[in-house]
C-alpha positions as CSV (number, residue, x, y, z in Angstrom):
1,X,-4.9,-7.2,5.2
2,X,-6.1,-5.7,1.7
3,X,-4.4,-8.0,-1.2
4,X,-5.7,-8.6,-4.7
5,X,-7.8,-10.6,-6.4
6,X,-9.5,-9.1,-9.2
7,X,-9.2,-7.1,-12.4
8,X,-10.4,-6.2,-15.4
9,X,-10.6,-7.1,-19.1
10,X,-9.7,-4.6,-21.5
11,X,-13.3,-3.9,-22.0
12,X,-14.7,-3.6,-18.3
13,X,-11.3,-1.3,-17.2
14,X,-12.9,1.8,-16.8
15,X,-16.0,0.6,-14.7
16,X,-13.6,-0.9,-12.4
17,X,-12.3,1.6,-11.1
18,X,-15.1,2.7,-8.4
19,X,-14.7,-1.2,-6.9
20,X,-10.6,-1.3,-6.9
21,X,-10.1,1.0,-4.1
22,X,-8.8,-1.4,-1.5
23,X,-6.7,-4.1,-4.2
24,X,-3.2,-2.9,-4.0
25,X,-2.2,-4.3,-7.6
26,X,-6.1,-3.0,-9.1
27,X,-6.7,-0.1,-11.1
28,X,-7.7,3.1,-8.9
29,X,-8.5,6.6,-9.2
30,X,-6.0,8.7,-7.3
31,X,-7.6,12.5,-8.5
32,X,-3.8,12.7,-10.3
33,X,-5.6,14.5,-13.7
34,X,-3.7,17.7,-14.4
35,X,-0.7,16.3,-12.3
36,X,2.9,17.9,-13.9
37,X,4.7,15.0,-14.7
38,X,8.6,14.9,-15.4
39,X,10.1,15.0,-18.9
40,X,9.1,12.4,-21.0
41,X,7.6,10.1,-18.6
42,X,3.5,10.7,-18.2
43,X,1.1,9.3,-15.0
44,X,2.2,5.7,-15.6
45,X,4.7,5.0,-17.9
46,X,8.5,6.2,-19.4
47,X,10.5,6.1,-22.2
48,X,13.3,3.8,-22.0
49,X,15.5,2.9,-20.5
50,X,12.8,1.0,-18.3
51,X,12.2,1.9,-14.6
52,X,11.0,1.5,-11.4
53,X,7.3,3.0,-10.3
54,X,5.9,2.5,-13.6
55,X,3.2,0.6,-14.1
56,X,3.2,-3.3,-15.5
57,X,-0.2,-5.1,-17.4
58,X,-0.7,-8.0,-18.2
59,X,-3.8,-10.3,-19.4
60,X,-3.9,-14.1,-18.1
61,X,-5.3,-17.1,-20.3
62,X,-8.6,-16.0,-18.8
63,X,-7.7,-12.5,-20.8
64,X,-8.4,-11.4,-17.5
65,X,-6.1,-8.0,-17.4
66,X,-4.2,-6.4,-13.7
67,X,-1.7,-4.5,-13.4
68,X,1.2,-3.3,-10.5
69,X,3.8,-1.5,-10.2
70,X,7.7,-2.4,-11.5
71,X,10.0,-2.4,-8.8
72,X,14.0,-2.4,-9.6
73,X,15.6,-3.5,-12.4
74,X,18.5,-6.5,-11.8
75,X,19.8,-9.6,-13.7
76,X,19.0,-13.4,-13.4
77,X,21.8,-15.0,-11.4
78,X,21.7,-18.4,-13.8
79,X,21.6,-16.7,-17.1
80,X,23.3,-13.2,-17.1
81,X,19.9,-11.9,-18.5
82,X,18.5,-8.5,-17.0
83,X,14.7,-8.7,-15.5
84,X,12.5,-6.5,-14.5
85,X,11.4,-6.9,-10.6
86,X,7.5,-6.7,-9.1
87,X,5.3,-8.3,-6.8
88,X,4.8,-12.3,-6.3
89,X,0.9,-11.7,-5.8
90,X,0.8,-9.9,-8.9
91,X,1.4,-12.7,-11.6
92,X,-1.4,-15.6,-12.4
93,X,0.2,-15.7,-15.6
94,X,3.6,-15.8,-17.5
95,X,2.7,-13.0,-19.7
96,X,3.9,-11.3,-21.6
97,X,3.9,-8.1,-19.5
98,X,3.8,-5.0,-20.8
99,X,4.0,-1.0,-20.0
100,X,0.6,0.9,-21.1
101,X,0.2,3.4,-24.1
102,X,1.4,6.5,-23.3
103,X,-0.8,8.8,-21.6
104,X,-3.6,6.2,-21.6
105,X,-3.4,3.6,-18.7
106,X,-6.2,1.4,-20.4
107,X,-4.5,0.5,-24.1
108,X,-1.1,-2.1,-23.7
109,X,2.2,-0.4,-25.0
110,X,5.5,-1.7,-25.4
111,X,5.7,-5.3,-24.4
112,X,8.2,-5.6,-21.0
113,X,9.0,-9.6,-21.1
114,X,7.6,-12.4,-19.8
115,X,7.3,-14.0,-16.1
116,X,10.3,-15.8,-15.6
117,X,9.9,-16.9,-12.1
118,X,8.0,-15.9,-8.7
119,X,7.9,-16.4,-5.0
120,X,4.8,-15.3,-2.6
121,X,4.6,-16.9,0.8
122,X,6.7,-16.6,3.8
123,X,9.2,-14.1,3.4
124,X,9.1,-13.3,0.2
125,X,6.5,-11.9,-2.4
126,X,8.1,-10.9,-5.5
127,X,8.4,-11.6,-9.2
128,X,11.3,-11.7,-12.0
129,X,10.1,-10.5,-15.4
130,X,12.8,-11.3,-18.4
131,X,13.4,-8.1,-20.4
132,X,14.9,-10.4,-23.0
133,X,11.6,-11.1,-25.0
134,X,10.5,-7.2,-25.0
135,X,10.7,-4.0,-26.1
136,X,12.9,-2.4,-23.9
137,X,17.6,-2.8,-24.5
138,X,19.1,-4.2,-21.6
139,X,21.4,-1.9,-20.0
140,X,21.7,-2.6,-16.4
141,X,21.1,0.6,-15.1
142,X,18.5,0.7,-12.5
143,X,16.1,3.7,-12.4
144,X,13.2,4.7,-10.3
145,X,10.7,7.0,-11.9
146,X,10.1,9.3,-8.5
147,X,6.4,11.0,-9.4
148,X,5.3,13.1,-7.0
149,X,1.6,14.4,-6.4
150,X,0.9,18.2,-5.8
151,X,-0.9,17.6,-2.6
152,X,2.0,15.5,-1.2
153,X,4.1,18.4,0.4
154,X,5.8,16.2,3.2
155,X,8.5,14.5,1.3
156,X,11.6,15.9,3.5
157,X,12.9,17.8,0.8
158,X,13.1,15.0,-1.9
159,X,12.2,16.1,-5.2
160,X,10.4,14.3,-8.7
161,X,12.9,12.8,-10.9
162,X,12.2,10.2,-13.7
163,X,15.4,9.0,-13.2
164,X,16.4,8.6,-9.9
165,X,19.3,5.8,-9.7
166,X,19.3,3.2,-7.6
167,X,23.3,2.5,-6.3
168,X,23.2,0.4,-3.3
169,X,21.4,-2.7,-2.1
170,X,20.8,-2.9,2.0
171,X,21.5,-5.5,4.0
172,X,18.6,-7.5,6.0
173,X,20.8,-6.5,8.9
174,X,20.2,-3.0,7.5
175,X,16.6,-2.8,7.6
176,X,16.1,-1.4,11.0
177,X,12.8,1.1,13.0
178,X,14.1,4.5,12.0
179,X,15.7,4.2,8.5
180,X,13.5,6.7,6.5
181,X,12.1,5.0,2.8
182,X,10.5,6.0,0.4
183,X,8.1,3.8,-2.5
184,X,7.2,5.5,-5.7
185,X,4.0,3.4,-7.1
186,X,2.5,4.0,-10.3
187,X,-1.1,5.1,-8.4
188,X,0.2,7.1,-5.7
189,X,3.4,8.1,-6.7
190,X,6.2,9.0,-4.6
191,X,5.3,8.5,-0.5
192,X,8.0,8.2,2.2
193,X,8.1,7.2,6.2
194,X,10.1,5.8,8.4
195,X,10.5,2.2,8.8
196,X,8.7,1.3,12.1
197,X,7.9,-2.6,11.9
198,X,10.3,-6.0,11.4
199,X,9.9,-9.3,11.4
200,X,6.0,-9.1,10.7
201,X,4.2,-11.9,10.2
202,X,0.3,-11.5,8.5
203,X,-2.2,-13.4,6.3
204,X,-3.4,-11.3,3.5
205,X,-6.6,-12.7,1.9
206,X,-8.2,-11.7,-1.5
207,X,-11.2,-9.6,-1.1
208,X,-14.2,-11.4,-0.6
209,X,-12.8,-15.1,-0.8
210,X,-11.0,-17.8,1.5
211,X,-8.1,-17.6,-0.5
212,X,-5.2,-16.4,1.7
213,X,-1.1,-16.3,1.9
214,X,1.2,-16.0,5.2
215,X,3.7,-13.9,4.8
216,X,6.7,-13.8,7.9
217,X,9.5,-11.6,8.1
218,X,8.1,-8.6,6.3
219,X,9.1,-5.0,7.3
220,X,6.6,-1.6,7.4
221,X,6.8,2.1,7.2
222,X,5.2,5.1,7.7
223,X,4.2,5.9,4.3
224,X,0.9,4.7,2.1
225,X,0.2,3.5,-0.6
226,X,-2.9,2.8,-3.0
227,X,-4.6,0.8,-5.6
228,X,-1.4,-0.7,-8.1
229,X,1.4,0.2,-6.2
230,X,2.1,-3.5,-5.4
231,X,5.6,-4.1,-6.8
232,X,6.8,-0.8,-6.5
233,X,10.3,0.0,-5.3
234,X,11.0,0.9,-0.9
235,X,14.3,2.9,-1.2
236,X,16.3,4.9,1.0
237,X,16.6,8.1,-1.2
238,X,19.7,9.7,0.5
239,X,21.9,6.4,0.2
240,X,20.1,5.6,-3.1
241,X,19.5,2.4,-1.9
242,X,16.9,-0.9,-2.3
243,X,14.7,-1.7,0.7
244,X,12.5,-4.0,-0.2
245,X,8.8,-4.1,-2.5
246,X,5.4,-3.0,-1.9
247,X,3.6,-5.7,-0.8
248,X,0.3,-5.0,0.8
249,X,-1.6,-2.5,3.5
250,X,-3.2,-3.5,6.9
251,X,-6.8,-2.9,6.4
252,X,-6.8,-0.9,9.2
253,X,-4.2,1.7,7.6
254,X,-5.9,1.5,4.2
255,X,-6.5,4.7,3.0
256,X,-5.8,5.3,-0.6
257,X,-3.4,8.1,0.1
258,X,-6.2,10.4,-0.1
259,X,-4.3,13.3,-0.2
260,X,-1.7,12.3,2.5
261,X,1.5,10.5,2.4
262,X,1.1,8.9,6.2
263,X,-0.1,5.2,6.1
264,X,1.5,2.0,6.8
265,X,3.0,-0.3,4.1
266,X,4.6,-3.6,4.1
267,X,6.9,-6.0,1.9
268,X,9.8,-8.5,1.9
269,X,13.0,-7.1,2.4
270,X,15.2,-7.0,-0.7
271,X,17.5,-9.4,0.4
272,X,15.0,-12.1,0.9
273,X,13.3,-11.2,-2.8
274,X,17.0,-11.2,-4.7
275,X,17.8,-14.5,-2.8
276,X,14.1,-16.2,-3.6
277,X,14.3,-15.2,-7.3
278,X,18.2,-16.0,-7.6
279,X,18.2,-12.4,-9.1
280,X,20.7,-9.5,-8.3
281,X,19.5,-6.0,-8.0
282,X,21.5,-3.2,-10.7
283,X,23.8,-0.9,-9.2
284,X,26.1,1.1,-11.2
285,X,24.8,3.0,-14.3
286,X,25.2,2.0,-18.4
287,X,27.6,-0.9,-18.6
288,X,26.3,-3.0,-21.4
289,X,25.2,-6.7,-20.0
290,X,27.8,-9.9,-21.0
């Protein structure tokens, strides 16, 4: 299974790309340049308020940089504070996090918060970032940034929109073969499938290493995803409703979303990350936090 391991320092970014290919959370090349993005939002990043399928860095102690993909916005269930959601796999470090310079993914932007806490193992594989120590006002609405790419023309009639809401969190009971999803990641933007696989269980090593995690209980669909879409939000987009996270790809399936949307993509369902991270997931629009 392709997982990350590796990425660069604010120097070494741009060389980086030609290896990253396979890392899910890595810097990539998708061939995006020209791409029409939405209002106000470019490739990777949006004004606030902040969103899901942006893009998250970070540097470690190492000032080792990476980056993912944010997922959906919620609050922290022991202190009323509102965090920002993403992969476990993705942090080695508490941060600060932060969304890159506007139309320029290799500068840091506007800080996001720090790593508050994380799970990644069994079922779960996710990450709560607190938005208190950043840039962005807490307002517990709970966005998706939904980017599509111009040779991406099967999206069963869904449309871009940098602020597509999120209103309804499903179920485990709910994630069933046949519900059609759809992840918007800040490399491959908006893909979409059916769900087709539940209760997987896989070990997804690091490239090239023996370091390795078993993950159980994870769910798939049909769609792909690339290099740092980990993190990014699975959402049913007629119900407006959280799935689950980008997670990782079966090696087999890997493809980059070379210029299709079909692939296979796994990750926790959302109910196992919001009960992991003792987070709730945002679902109503602009009510100021208390």
């Amino acid at each position: 299974m392709v997982l990350p391991s590796h990425s660069p320092n604010a120097t070494a970014r741009k060389s980086f790309l030609a290896d990253a290919a396979s890392y899910p959370d890595a810097v990539v090349s998708n061939g995006s340049t020209g791409t029409t993005q939405a209002a106000g939002c470019d490739q990777w990043t949006c004004p606030p308020p902040l969103r899901g399928g942006v893009e998250d860095d970070y540097f470690d102690a190492a000032n080792q940089g990476y980056l993912c993909s944010l997922g959906f916005i919620g609050v922290d269930l022991f202190t009323n504070k509102e965090v920002a959601i993403s992969a476990g796999h993705c942090q080695t470090y508490n941060g600060p996090y932060s969304s890159p310079s506007a139309g320029d993914q290799f500068d840091l932007g506007p800080t996001i918060g720090n790593m508050l806490r994380y799970q990644n193992g069994g079922n779960d594989d996710a990450e709560a970032i607190d938005l208190a120590s950043g840039f962005y006002t807490p307002d517990q609405t709970n966005y998706v940034y939904q980017r599509n790419q111009p040779s991406y023309i099967d999206l069963n009639g869904q449309i871009q929109n940098e602020q597509f809401q999120i209103t309804a969190v499903a179920s485990n009971a709910q994630v069933i073969n046949g519900v059609y999803v759809c992840k918007s990641g800040r490399t491959s933007g908006f893909t979409c499938g059916d769900i087709n696989q539940t209760g997987v269980s896989s070990t997804a090593c690091e490239s090239g290493t023996n370091n390795c995690t078993s993950y159980t209980n994870f769910f798939g669909f049909t769609g792909c995803a690339a290099g740092g879409d980990s993190g990014a939000p699975i959402y049913d987009p007629s119900a407006h409703k959280a799935y689950g996270l980008v997670s990782f790809v079966p090696t087999s399936q890997y493809s980059g979303c070379g210029g299709s949307t079909s692939g296979e993509t796994w990750g926790p369902m959302i109910g196992n990350v919001t009960y992991g991270l003792h987070v709730s997931v945002n679902t109503i629009d602009g009510s100021a936090l208390v």
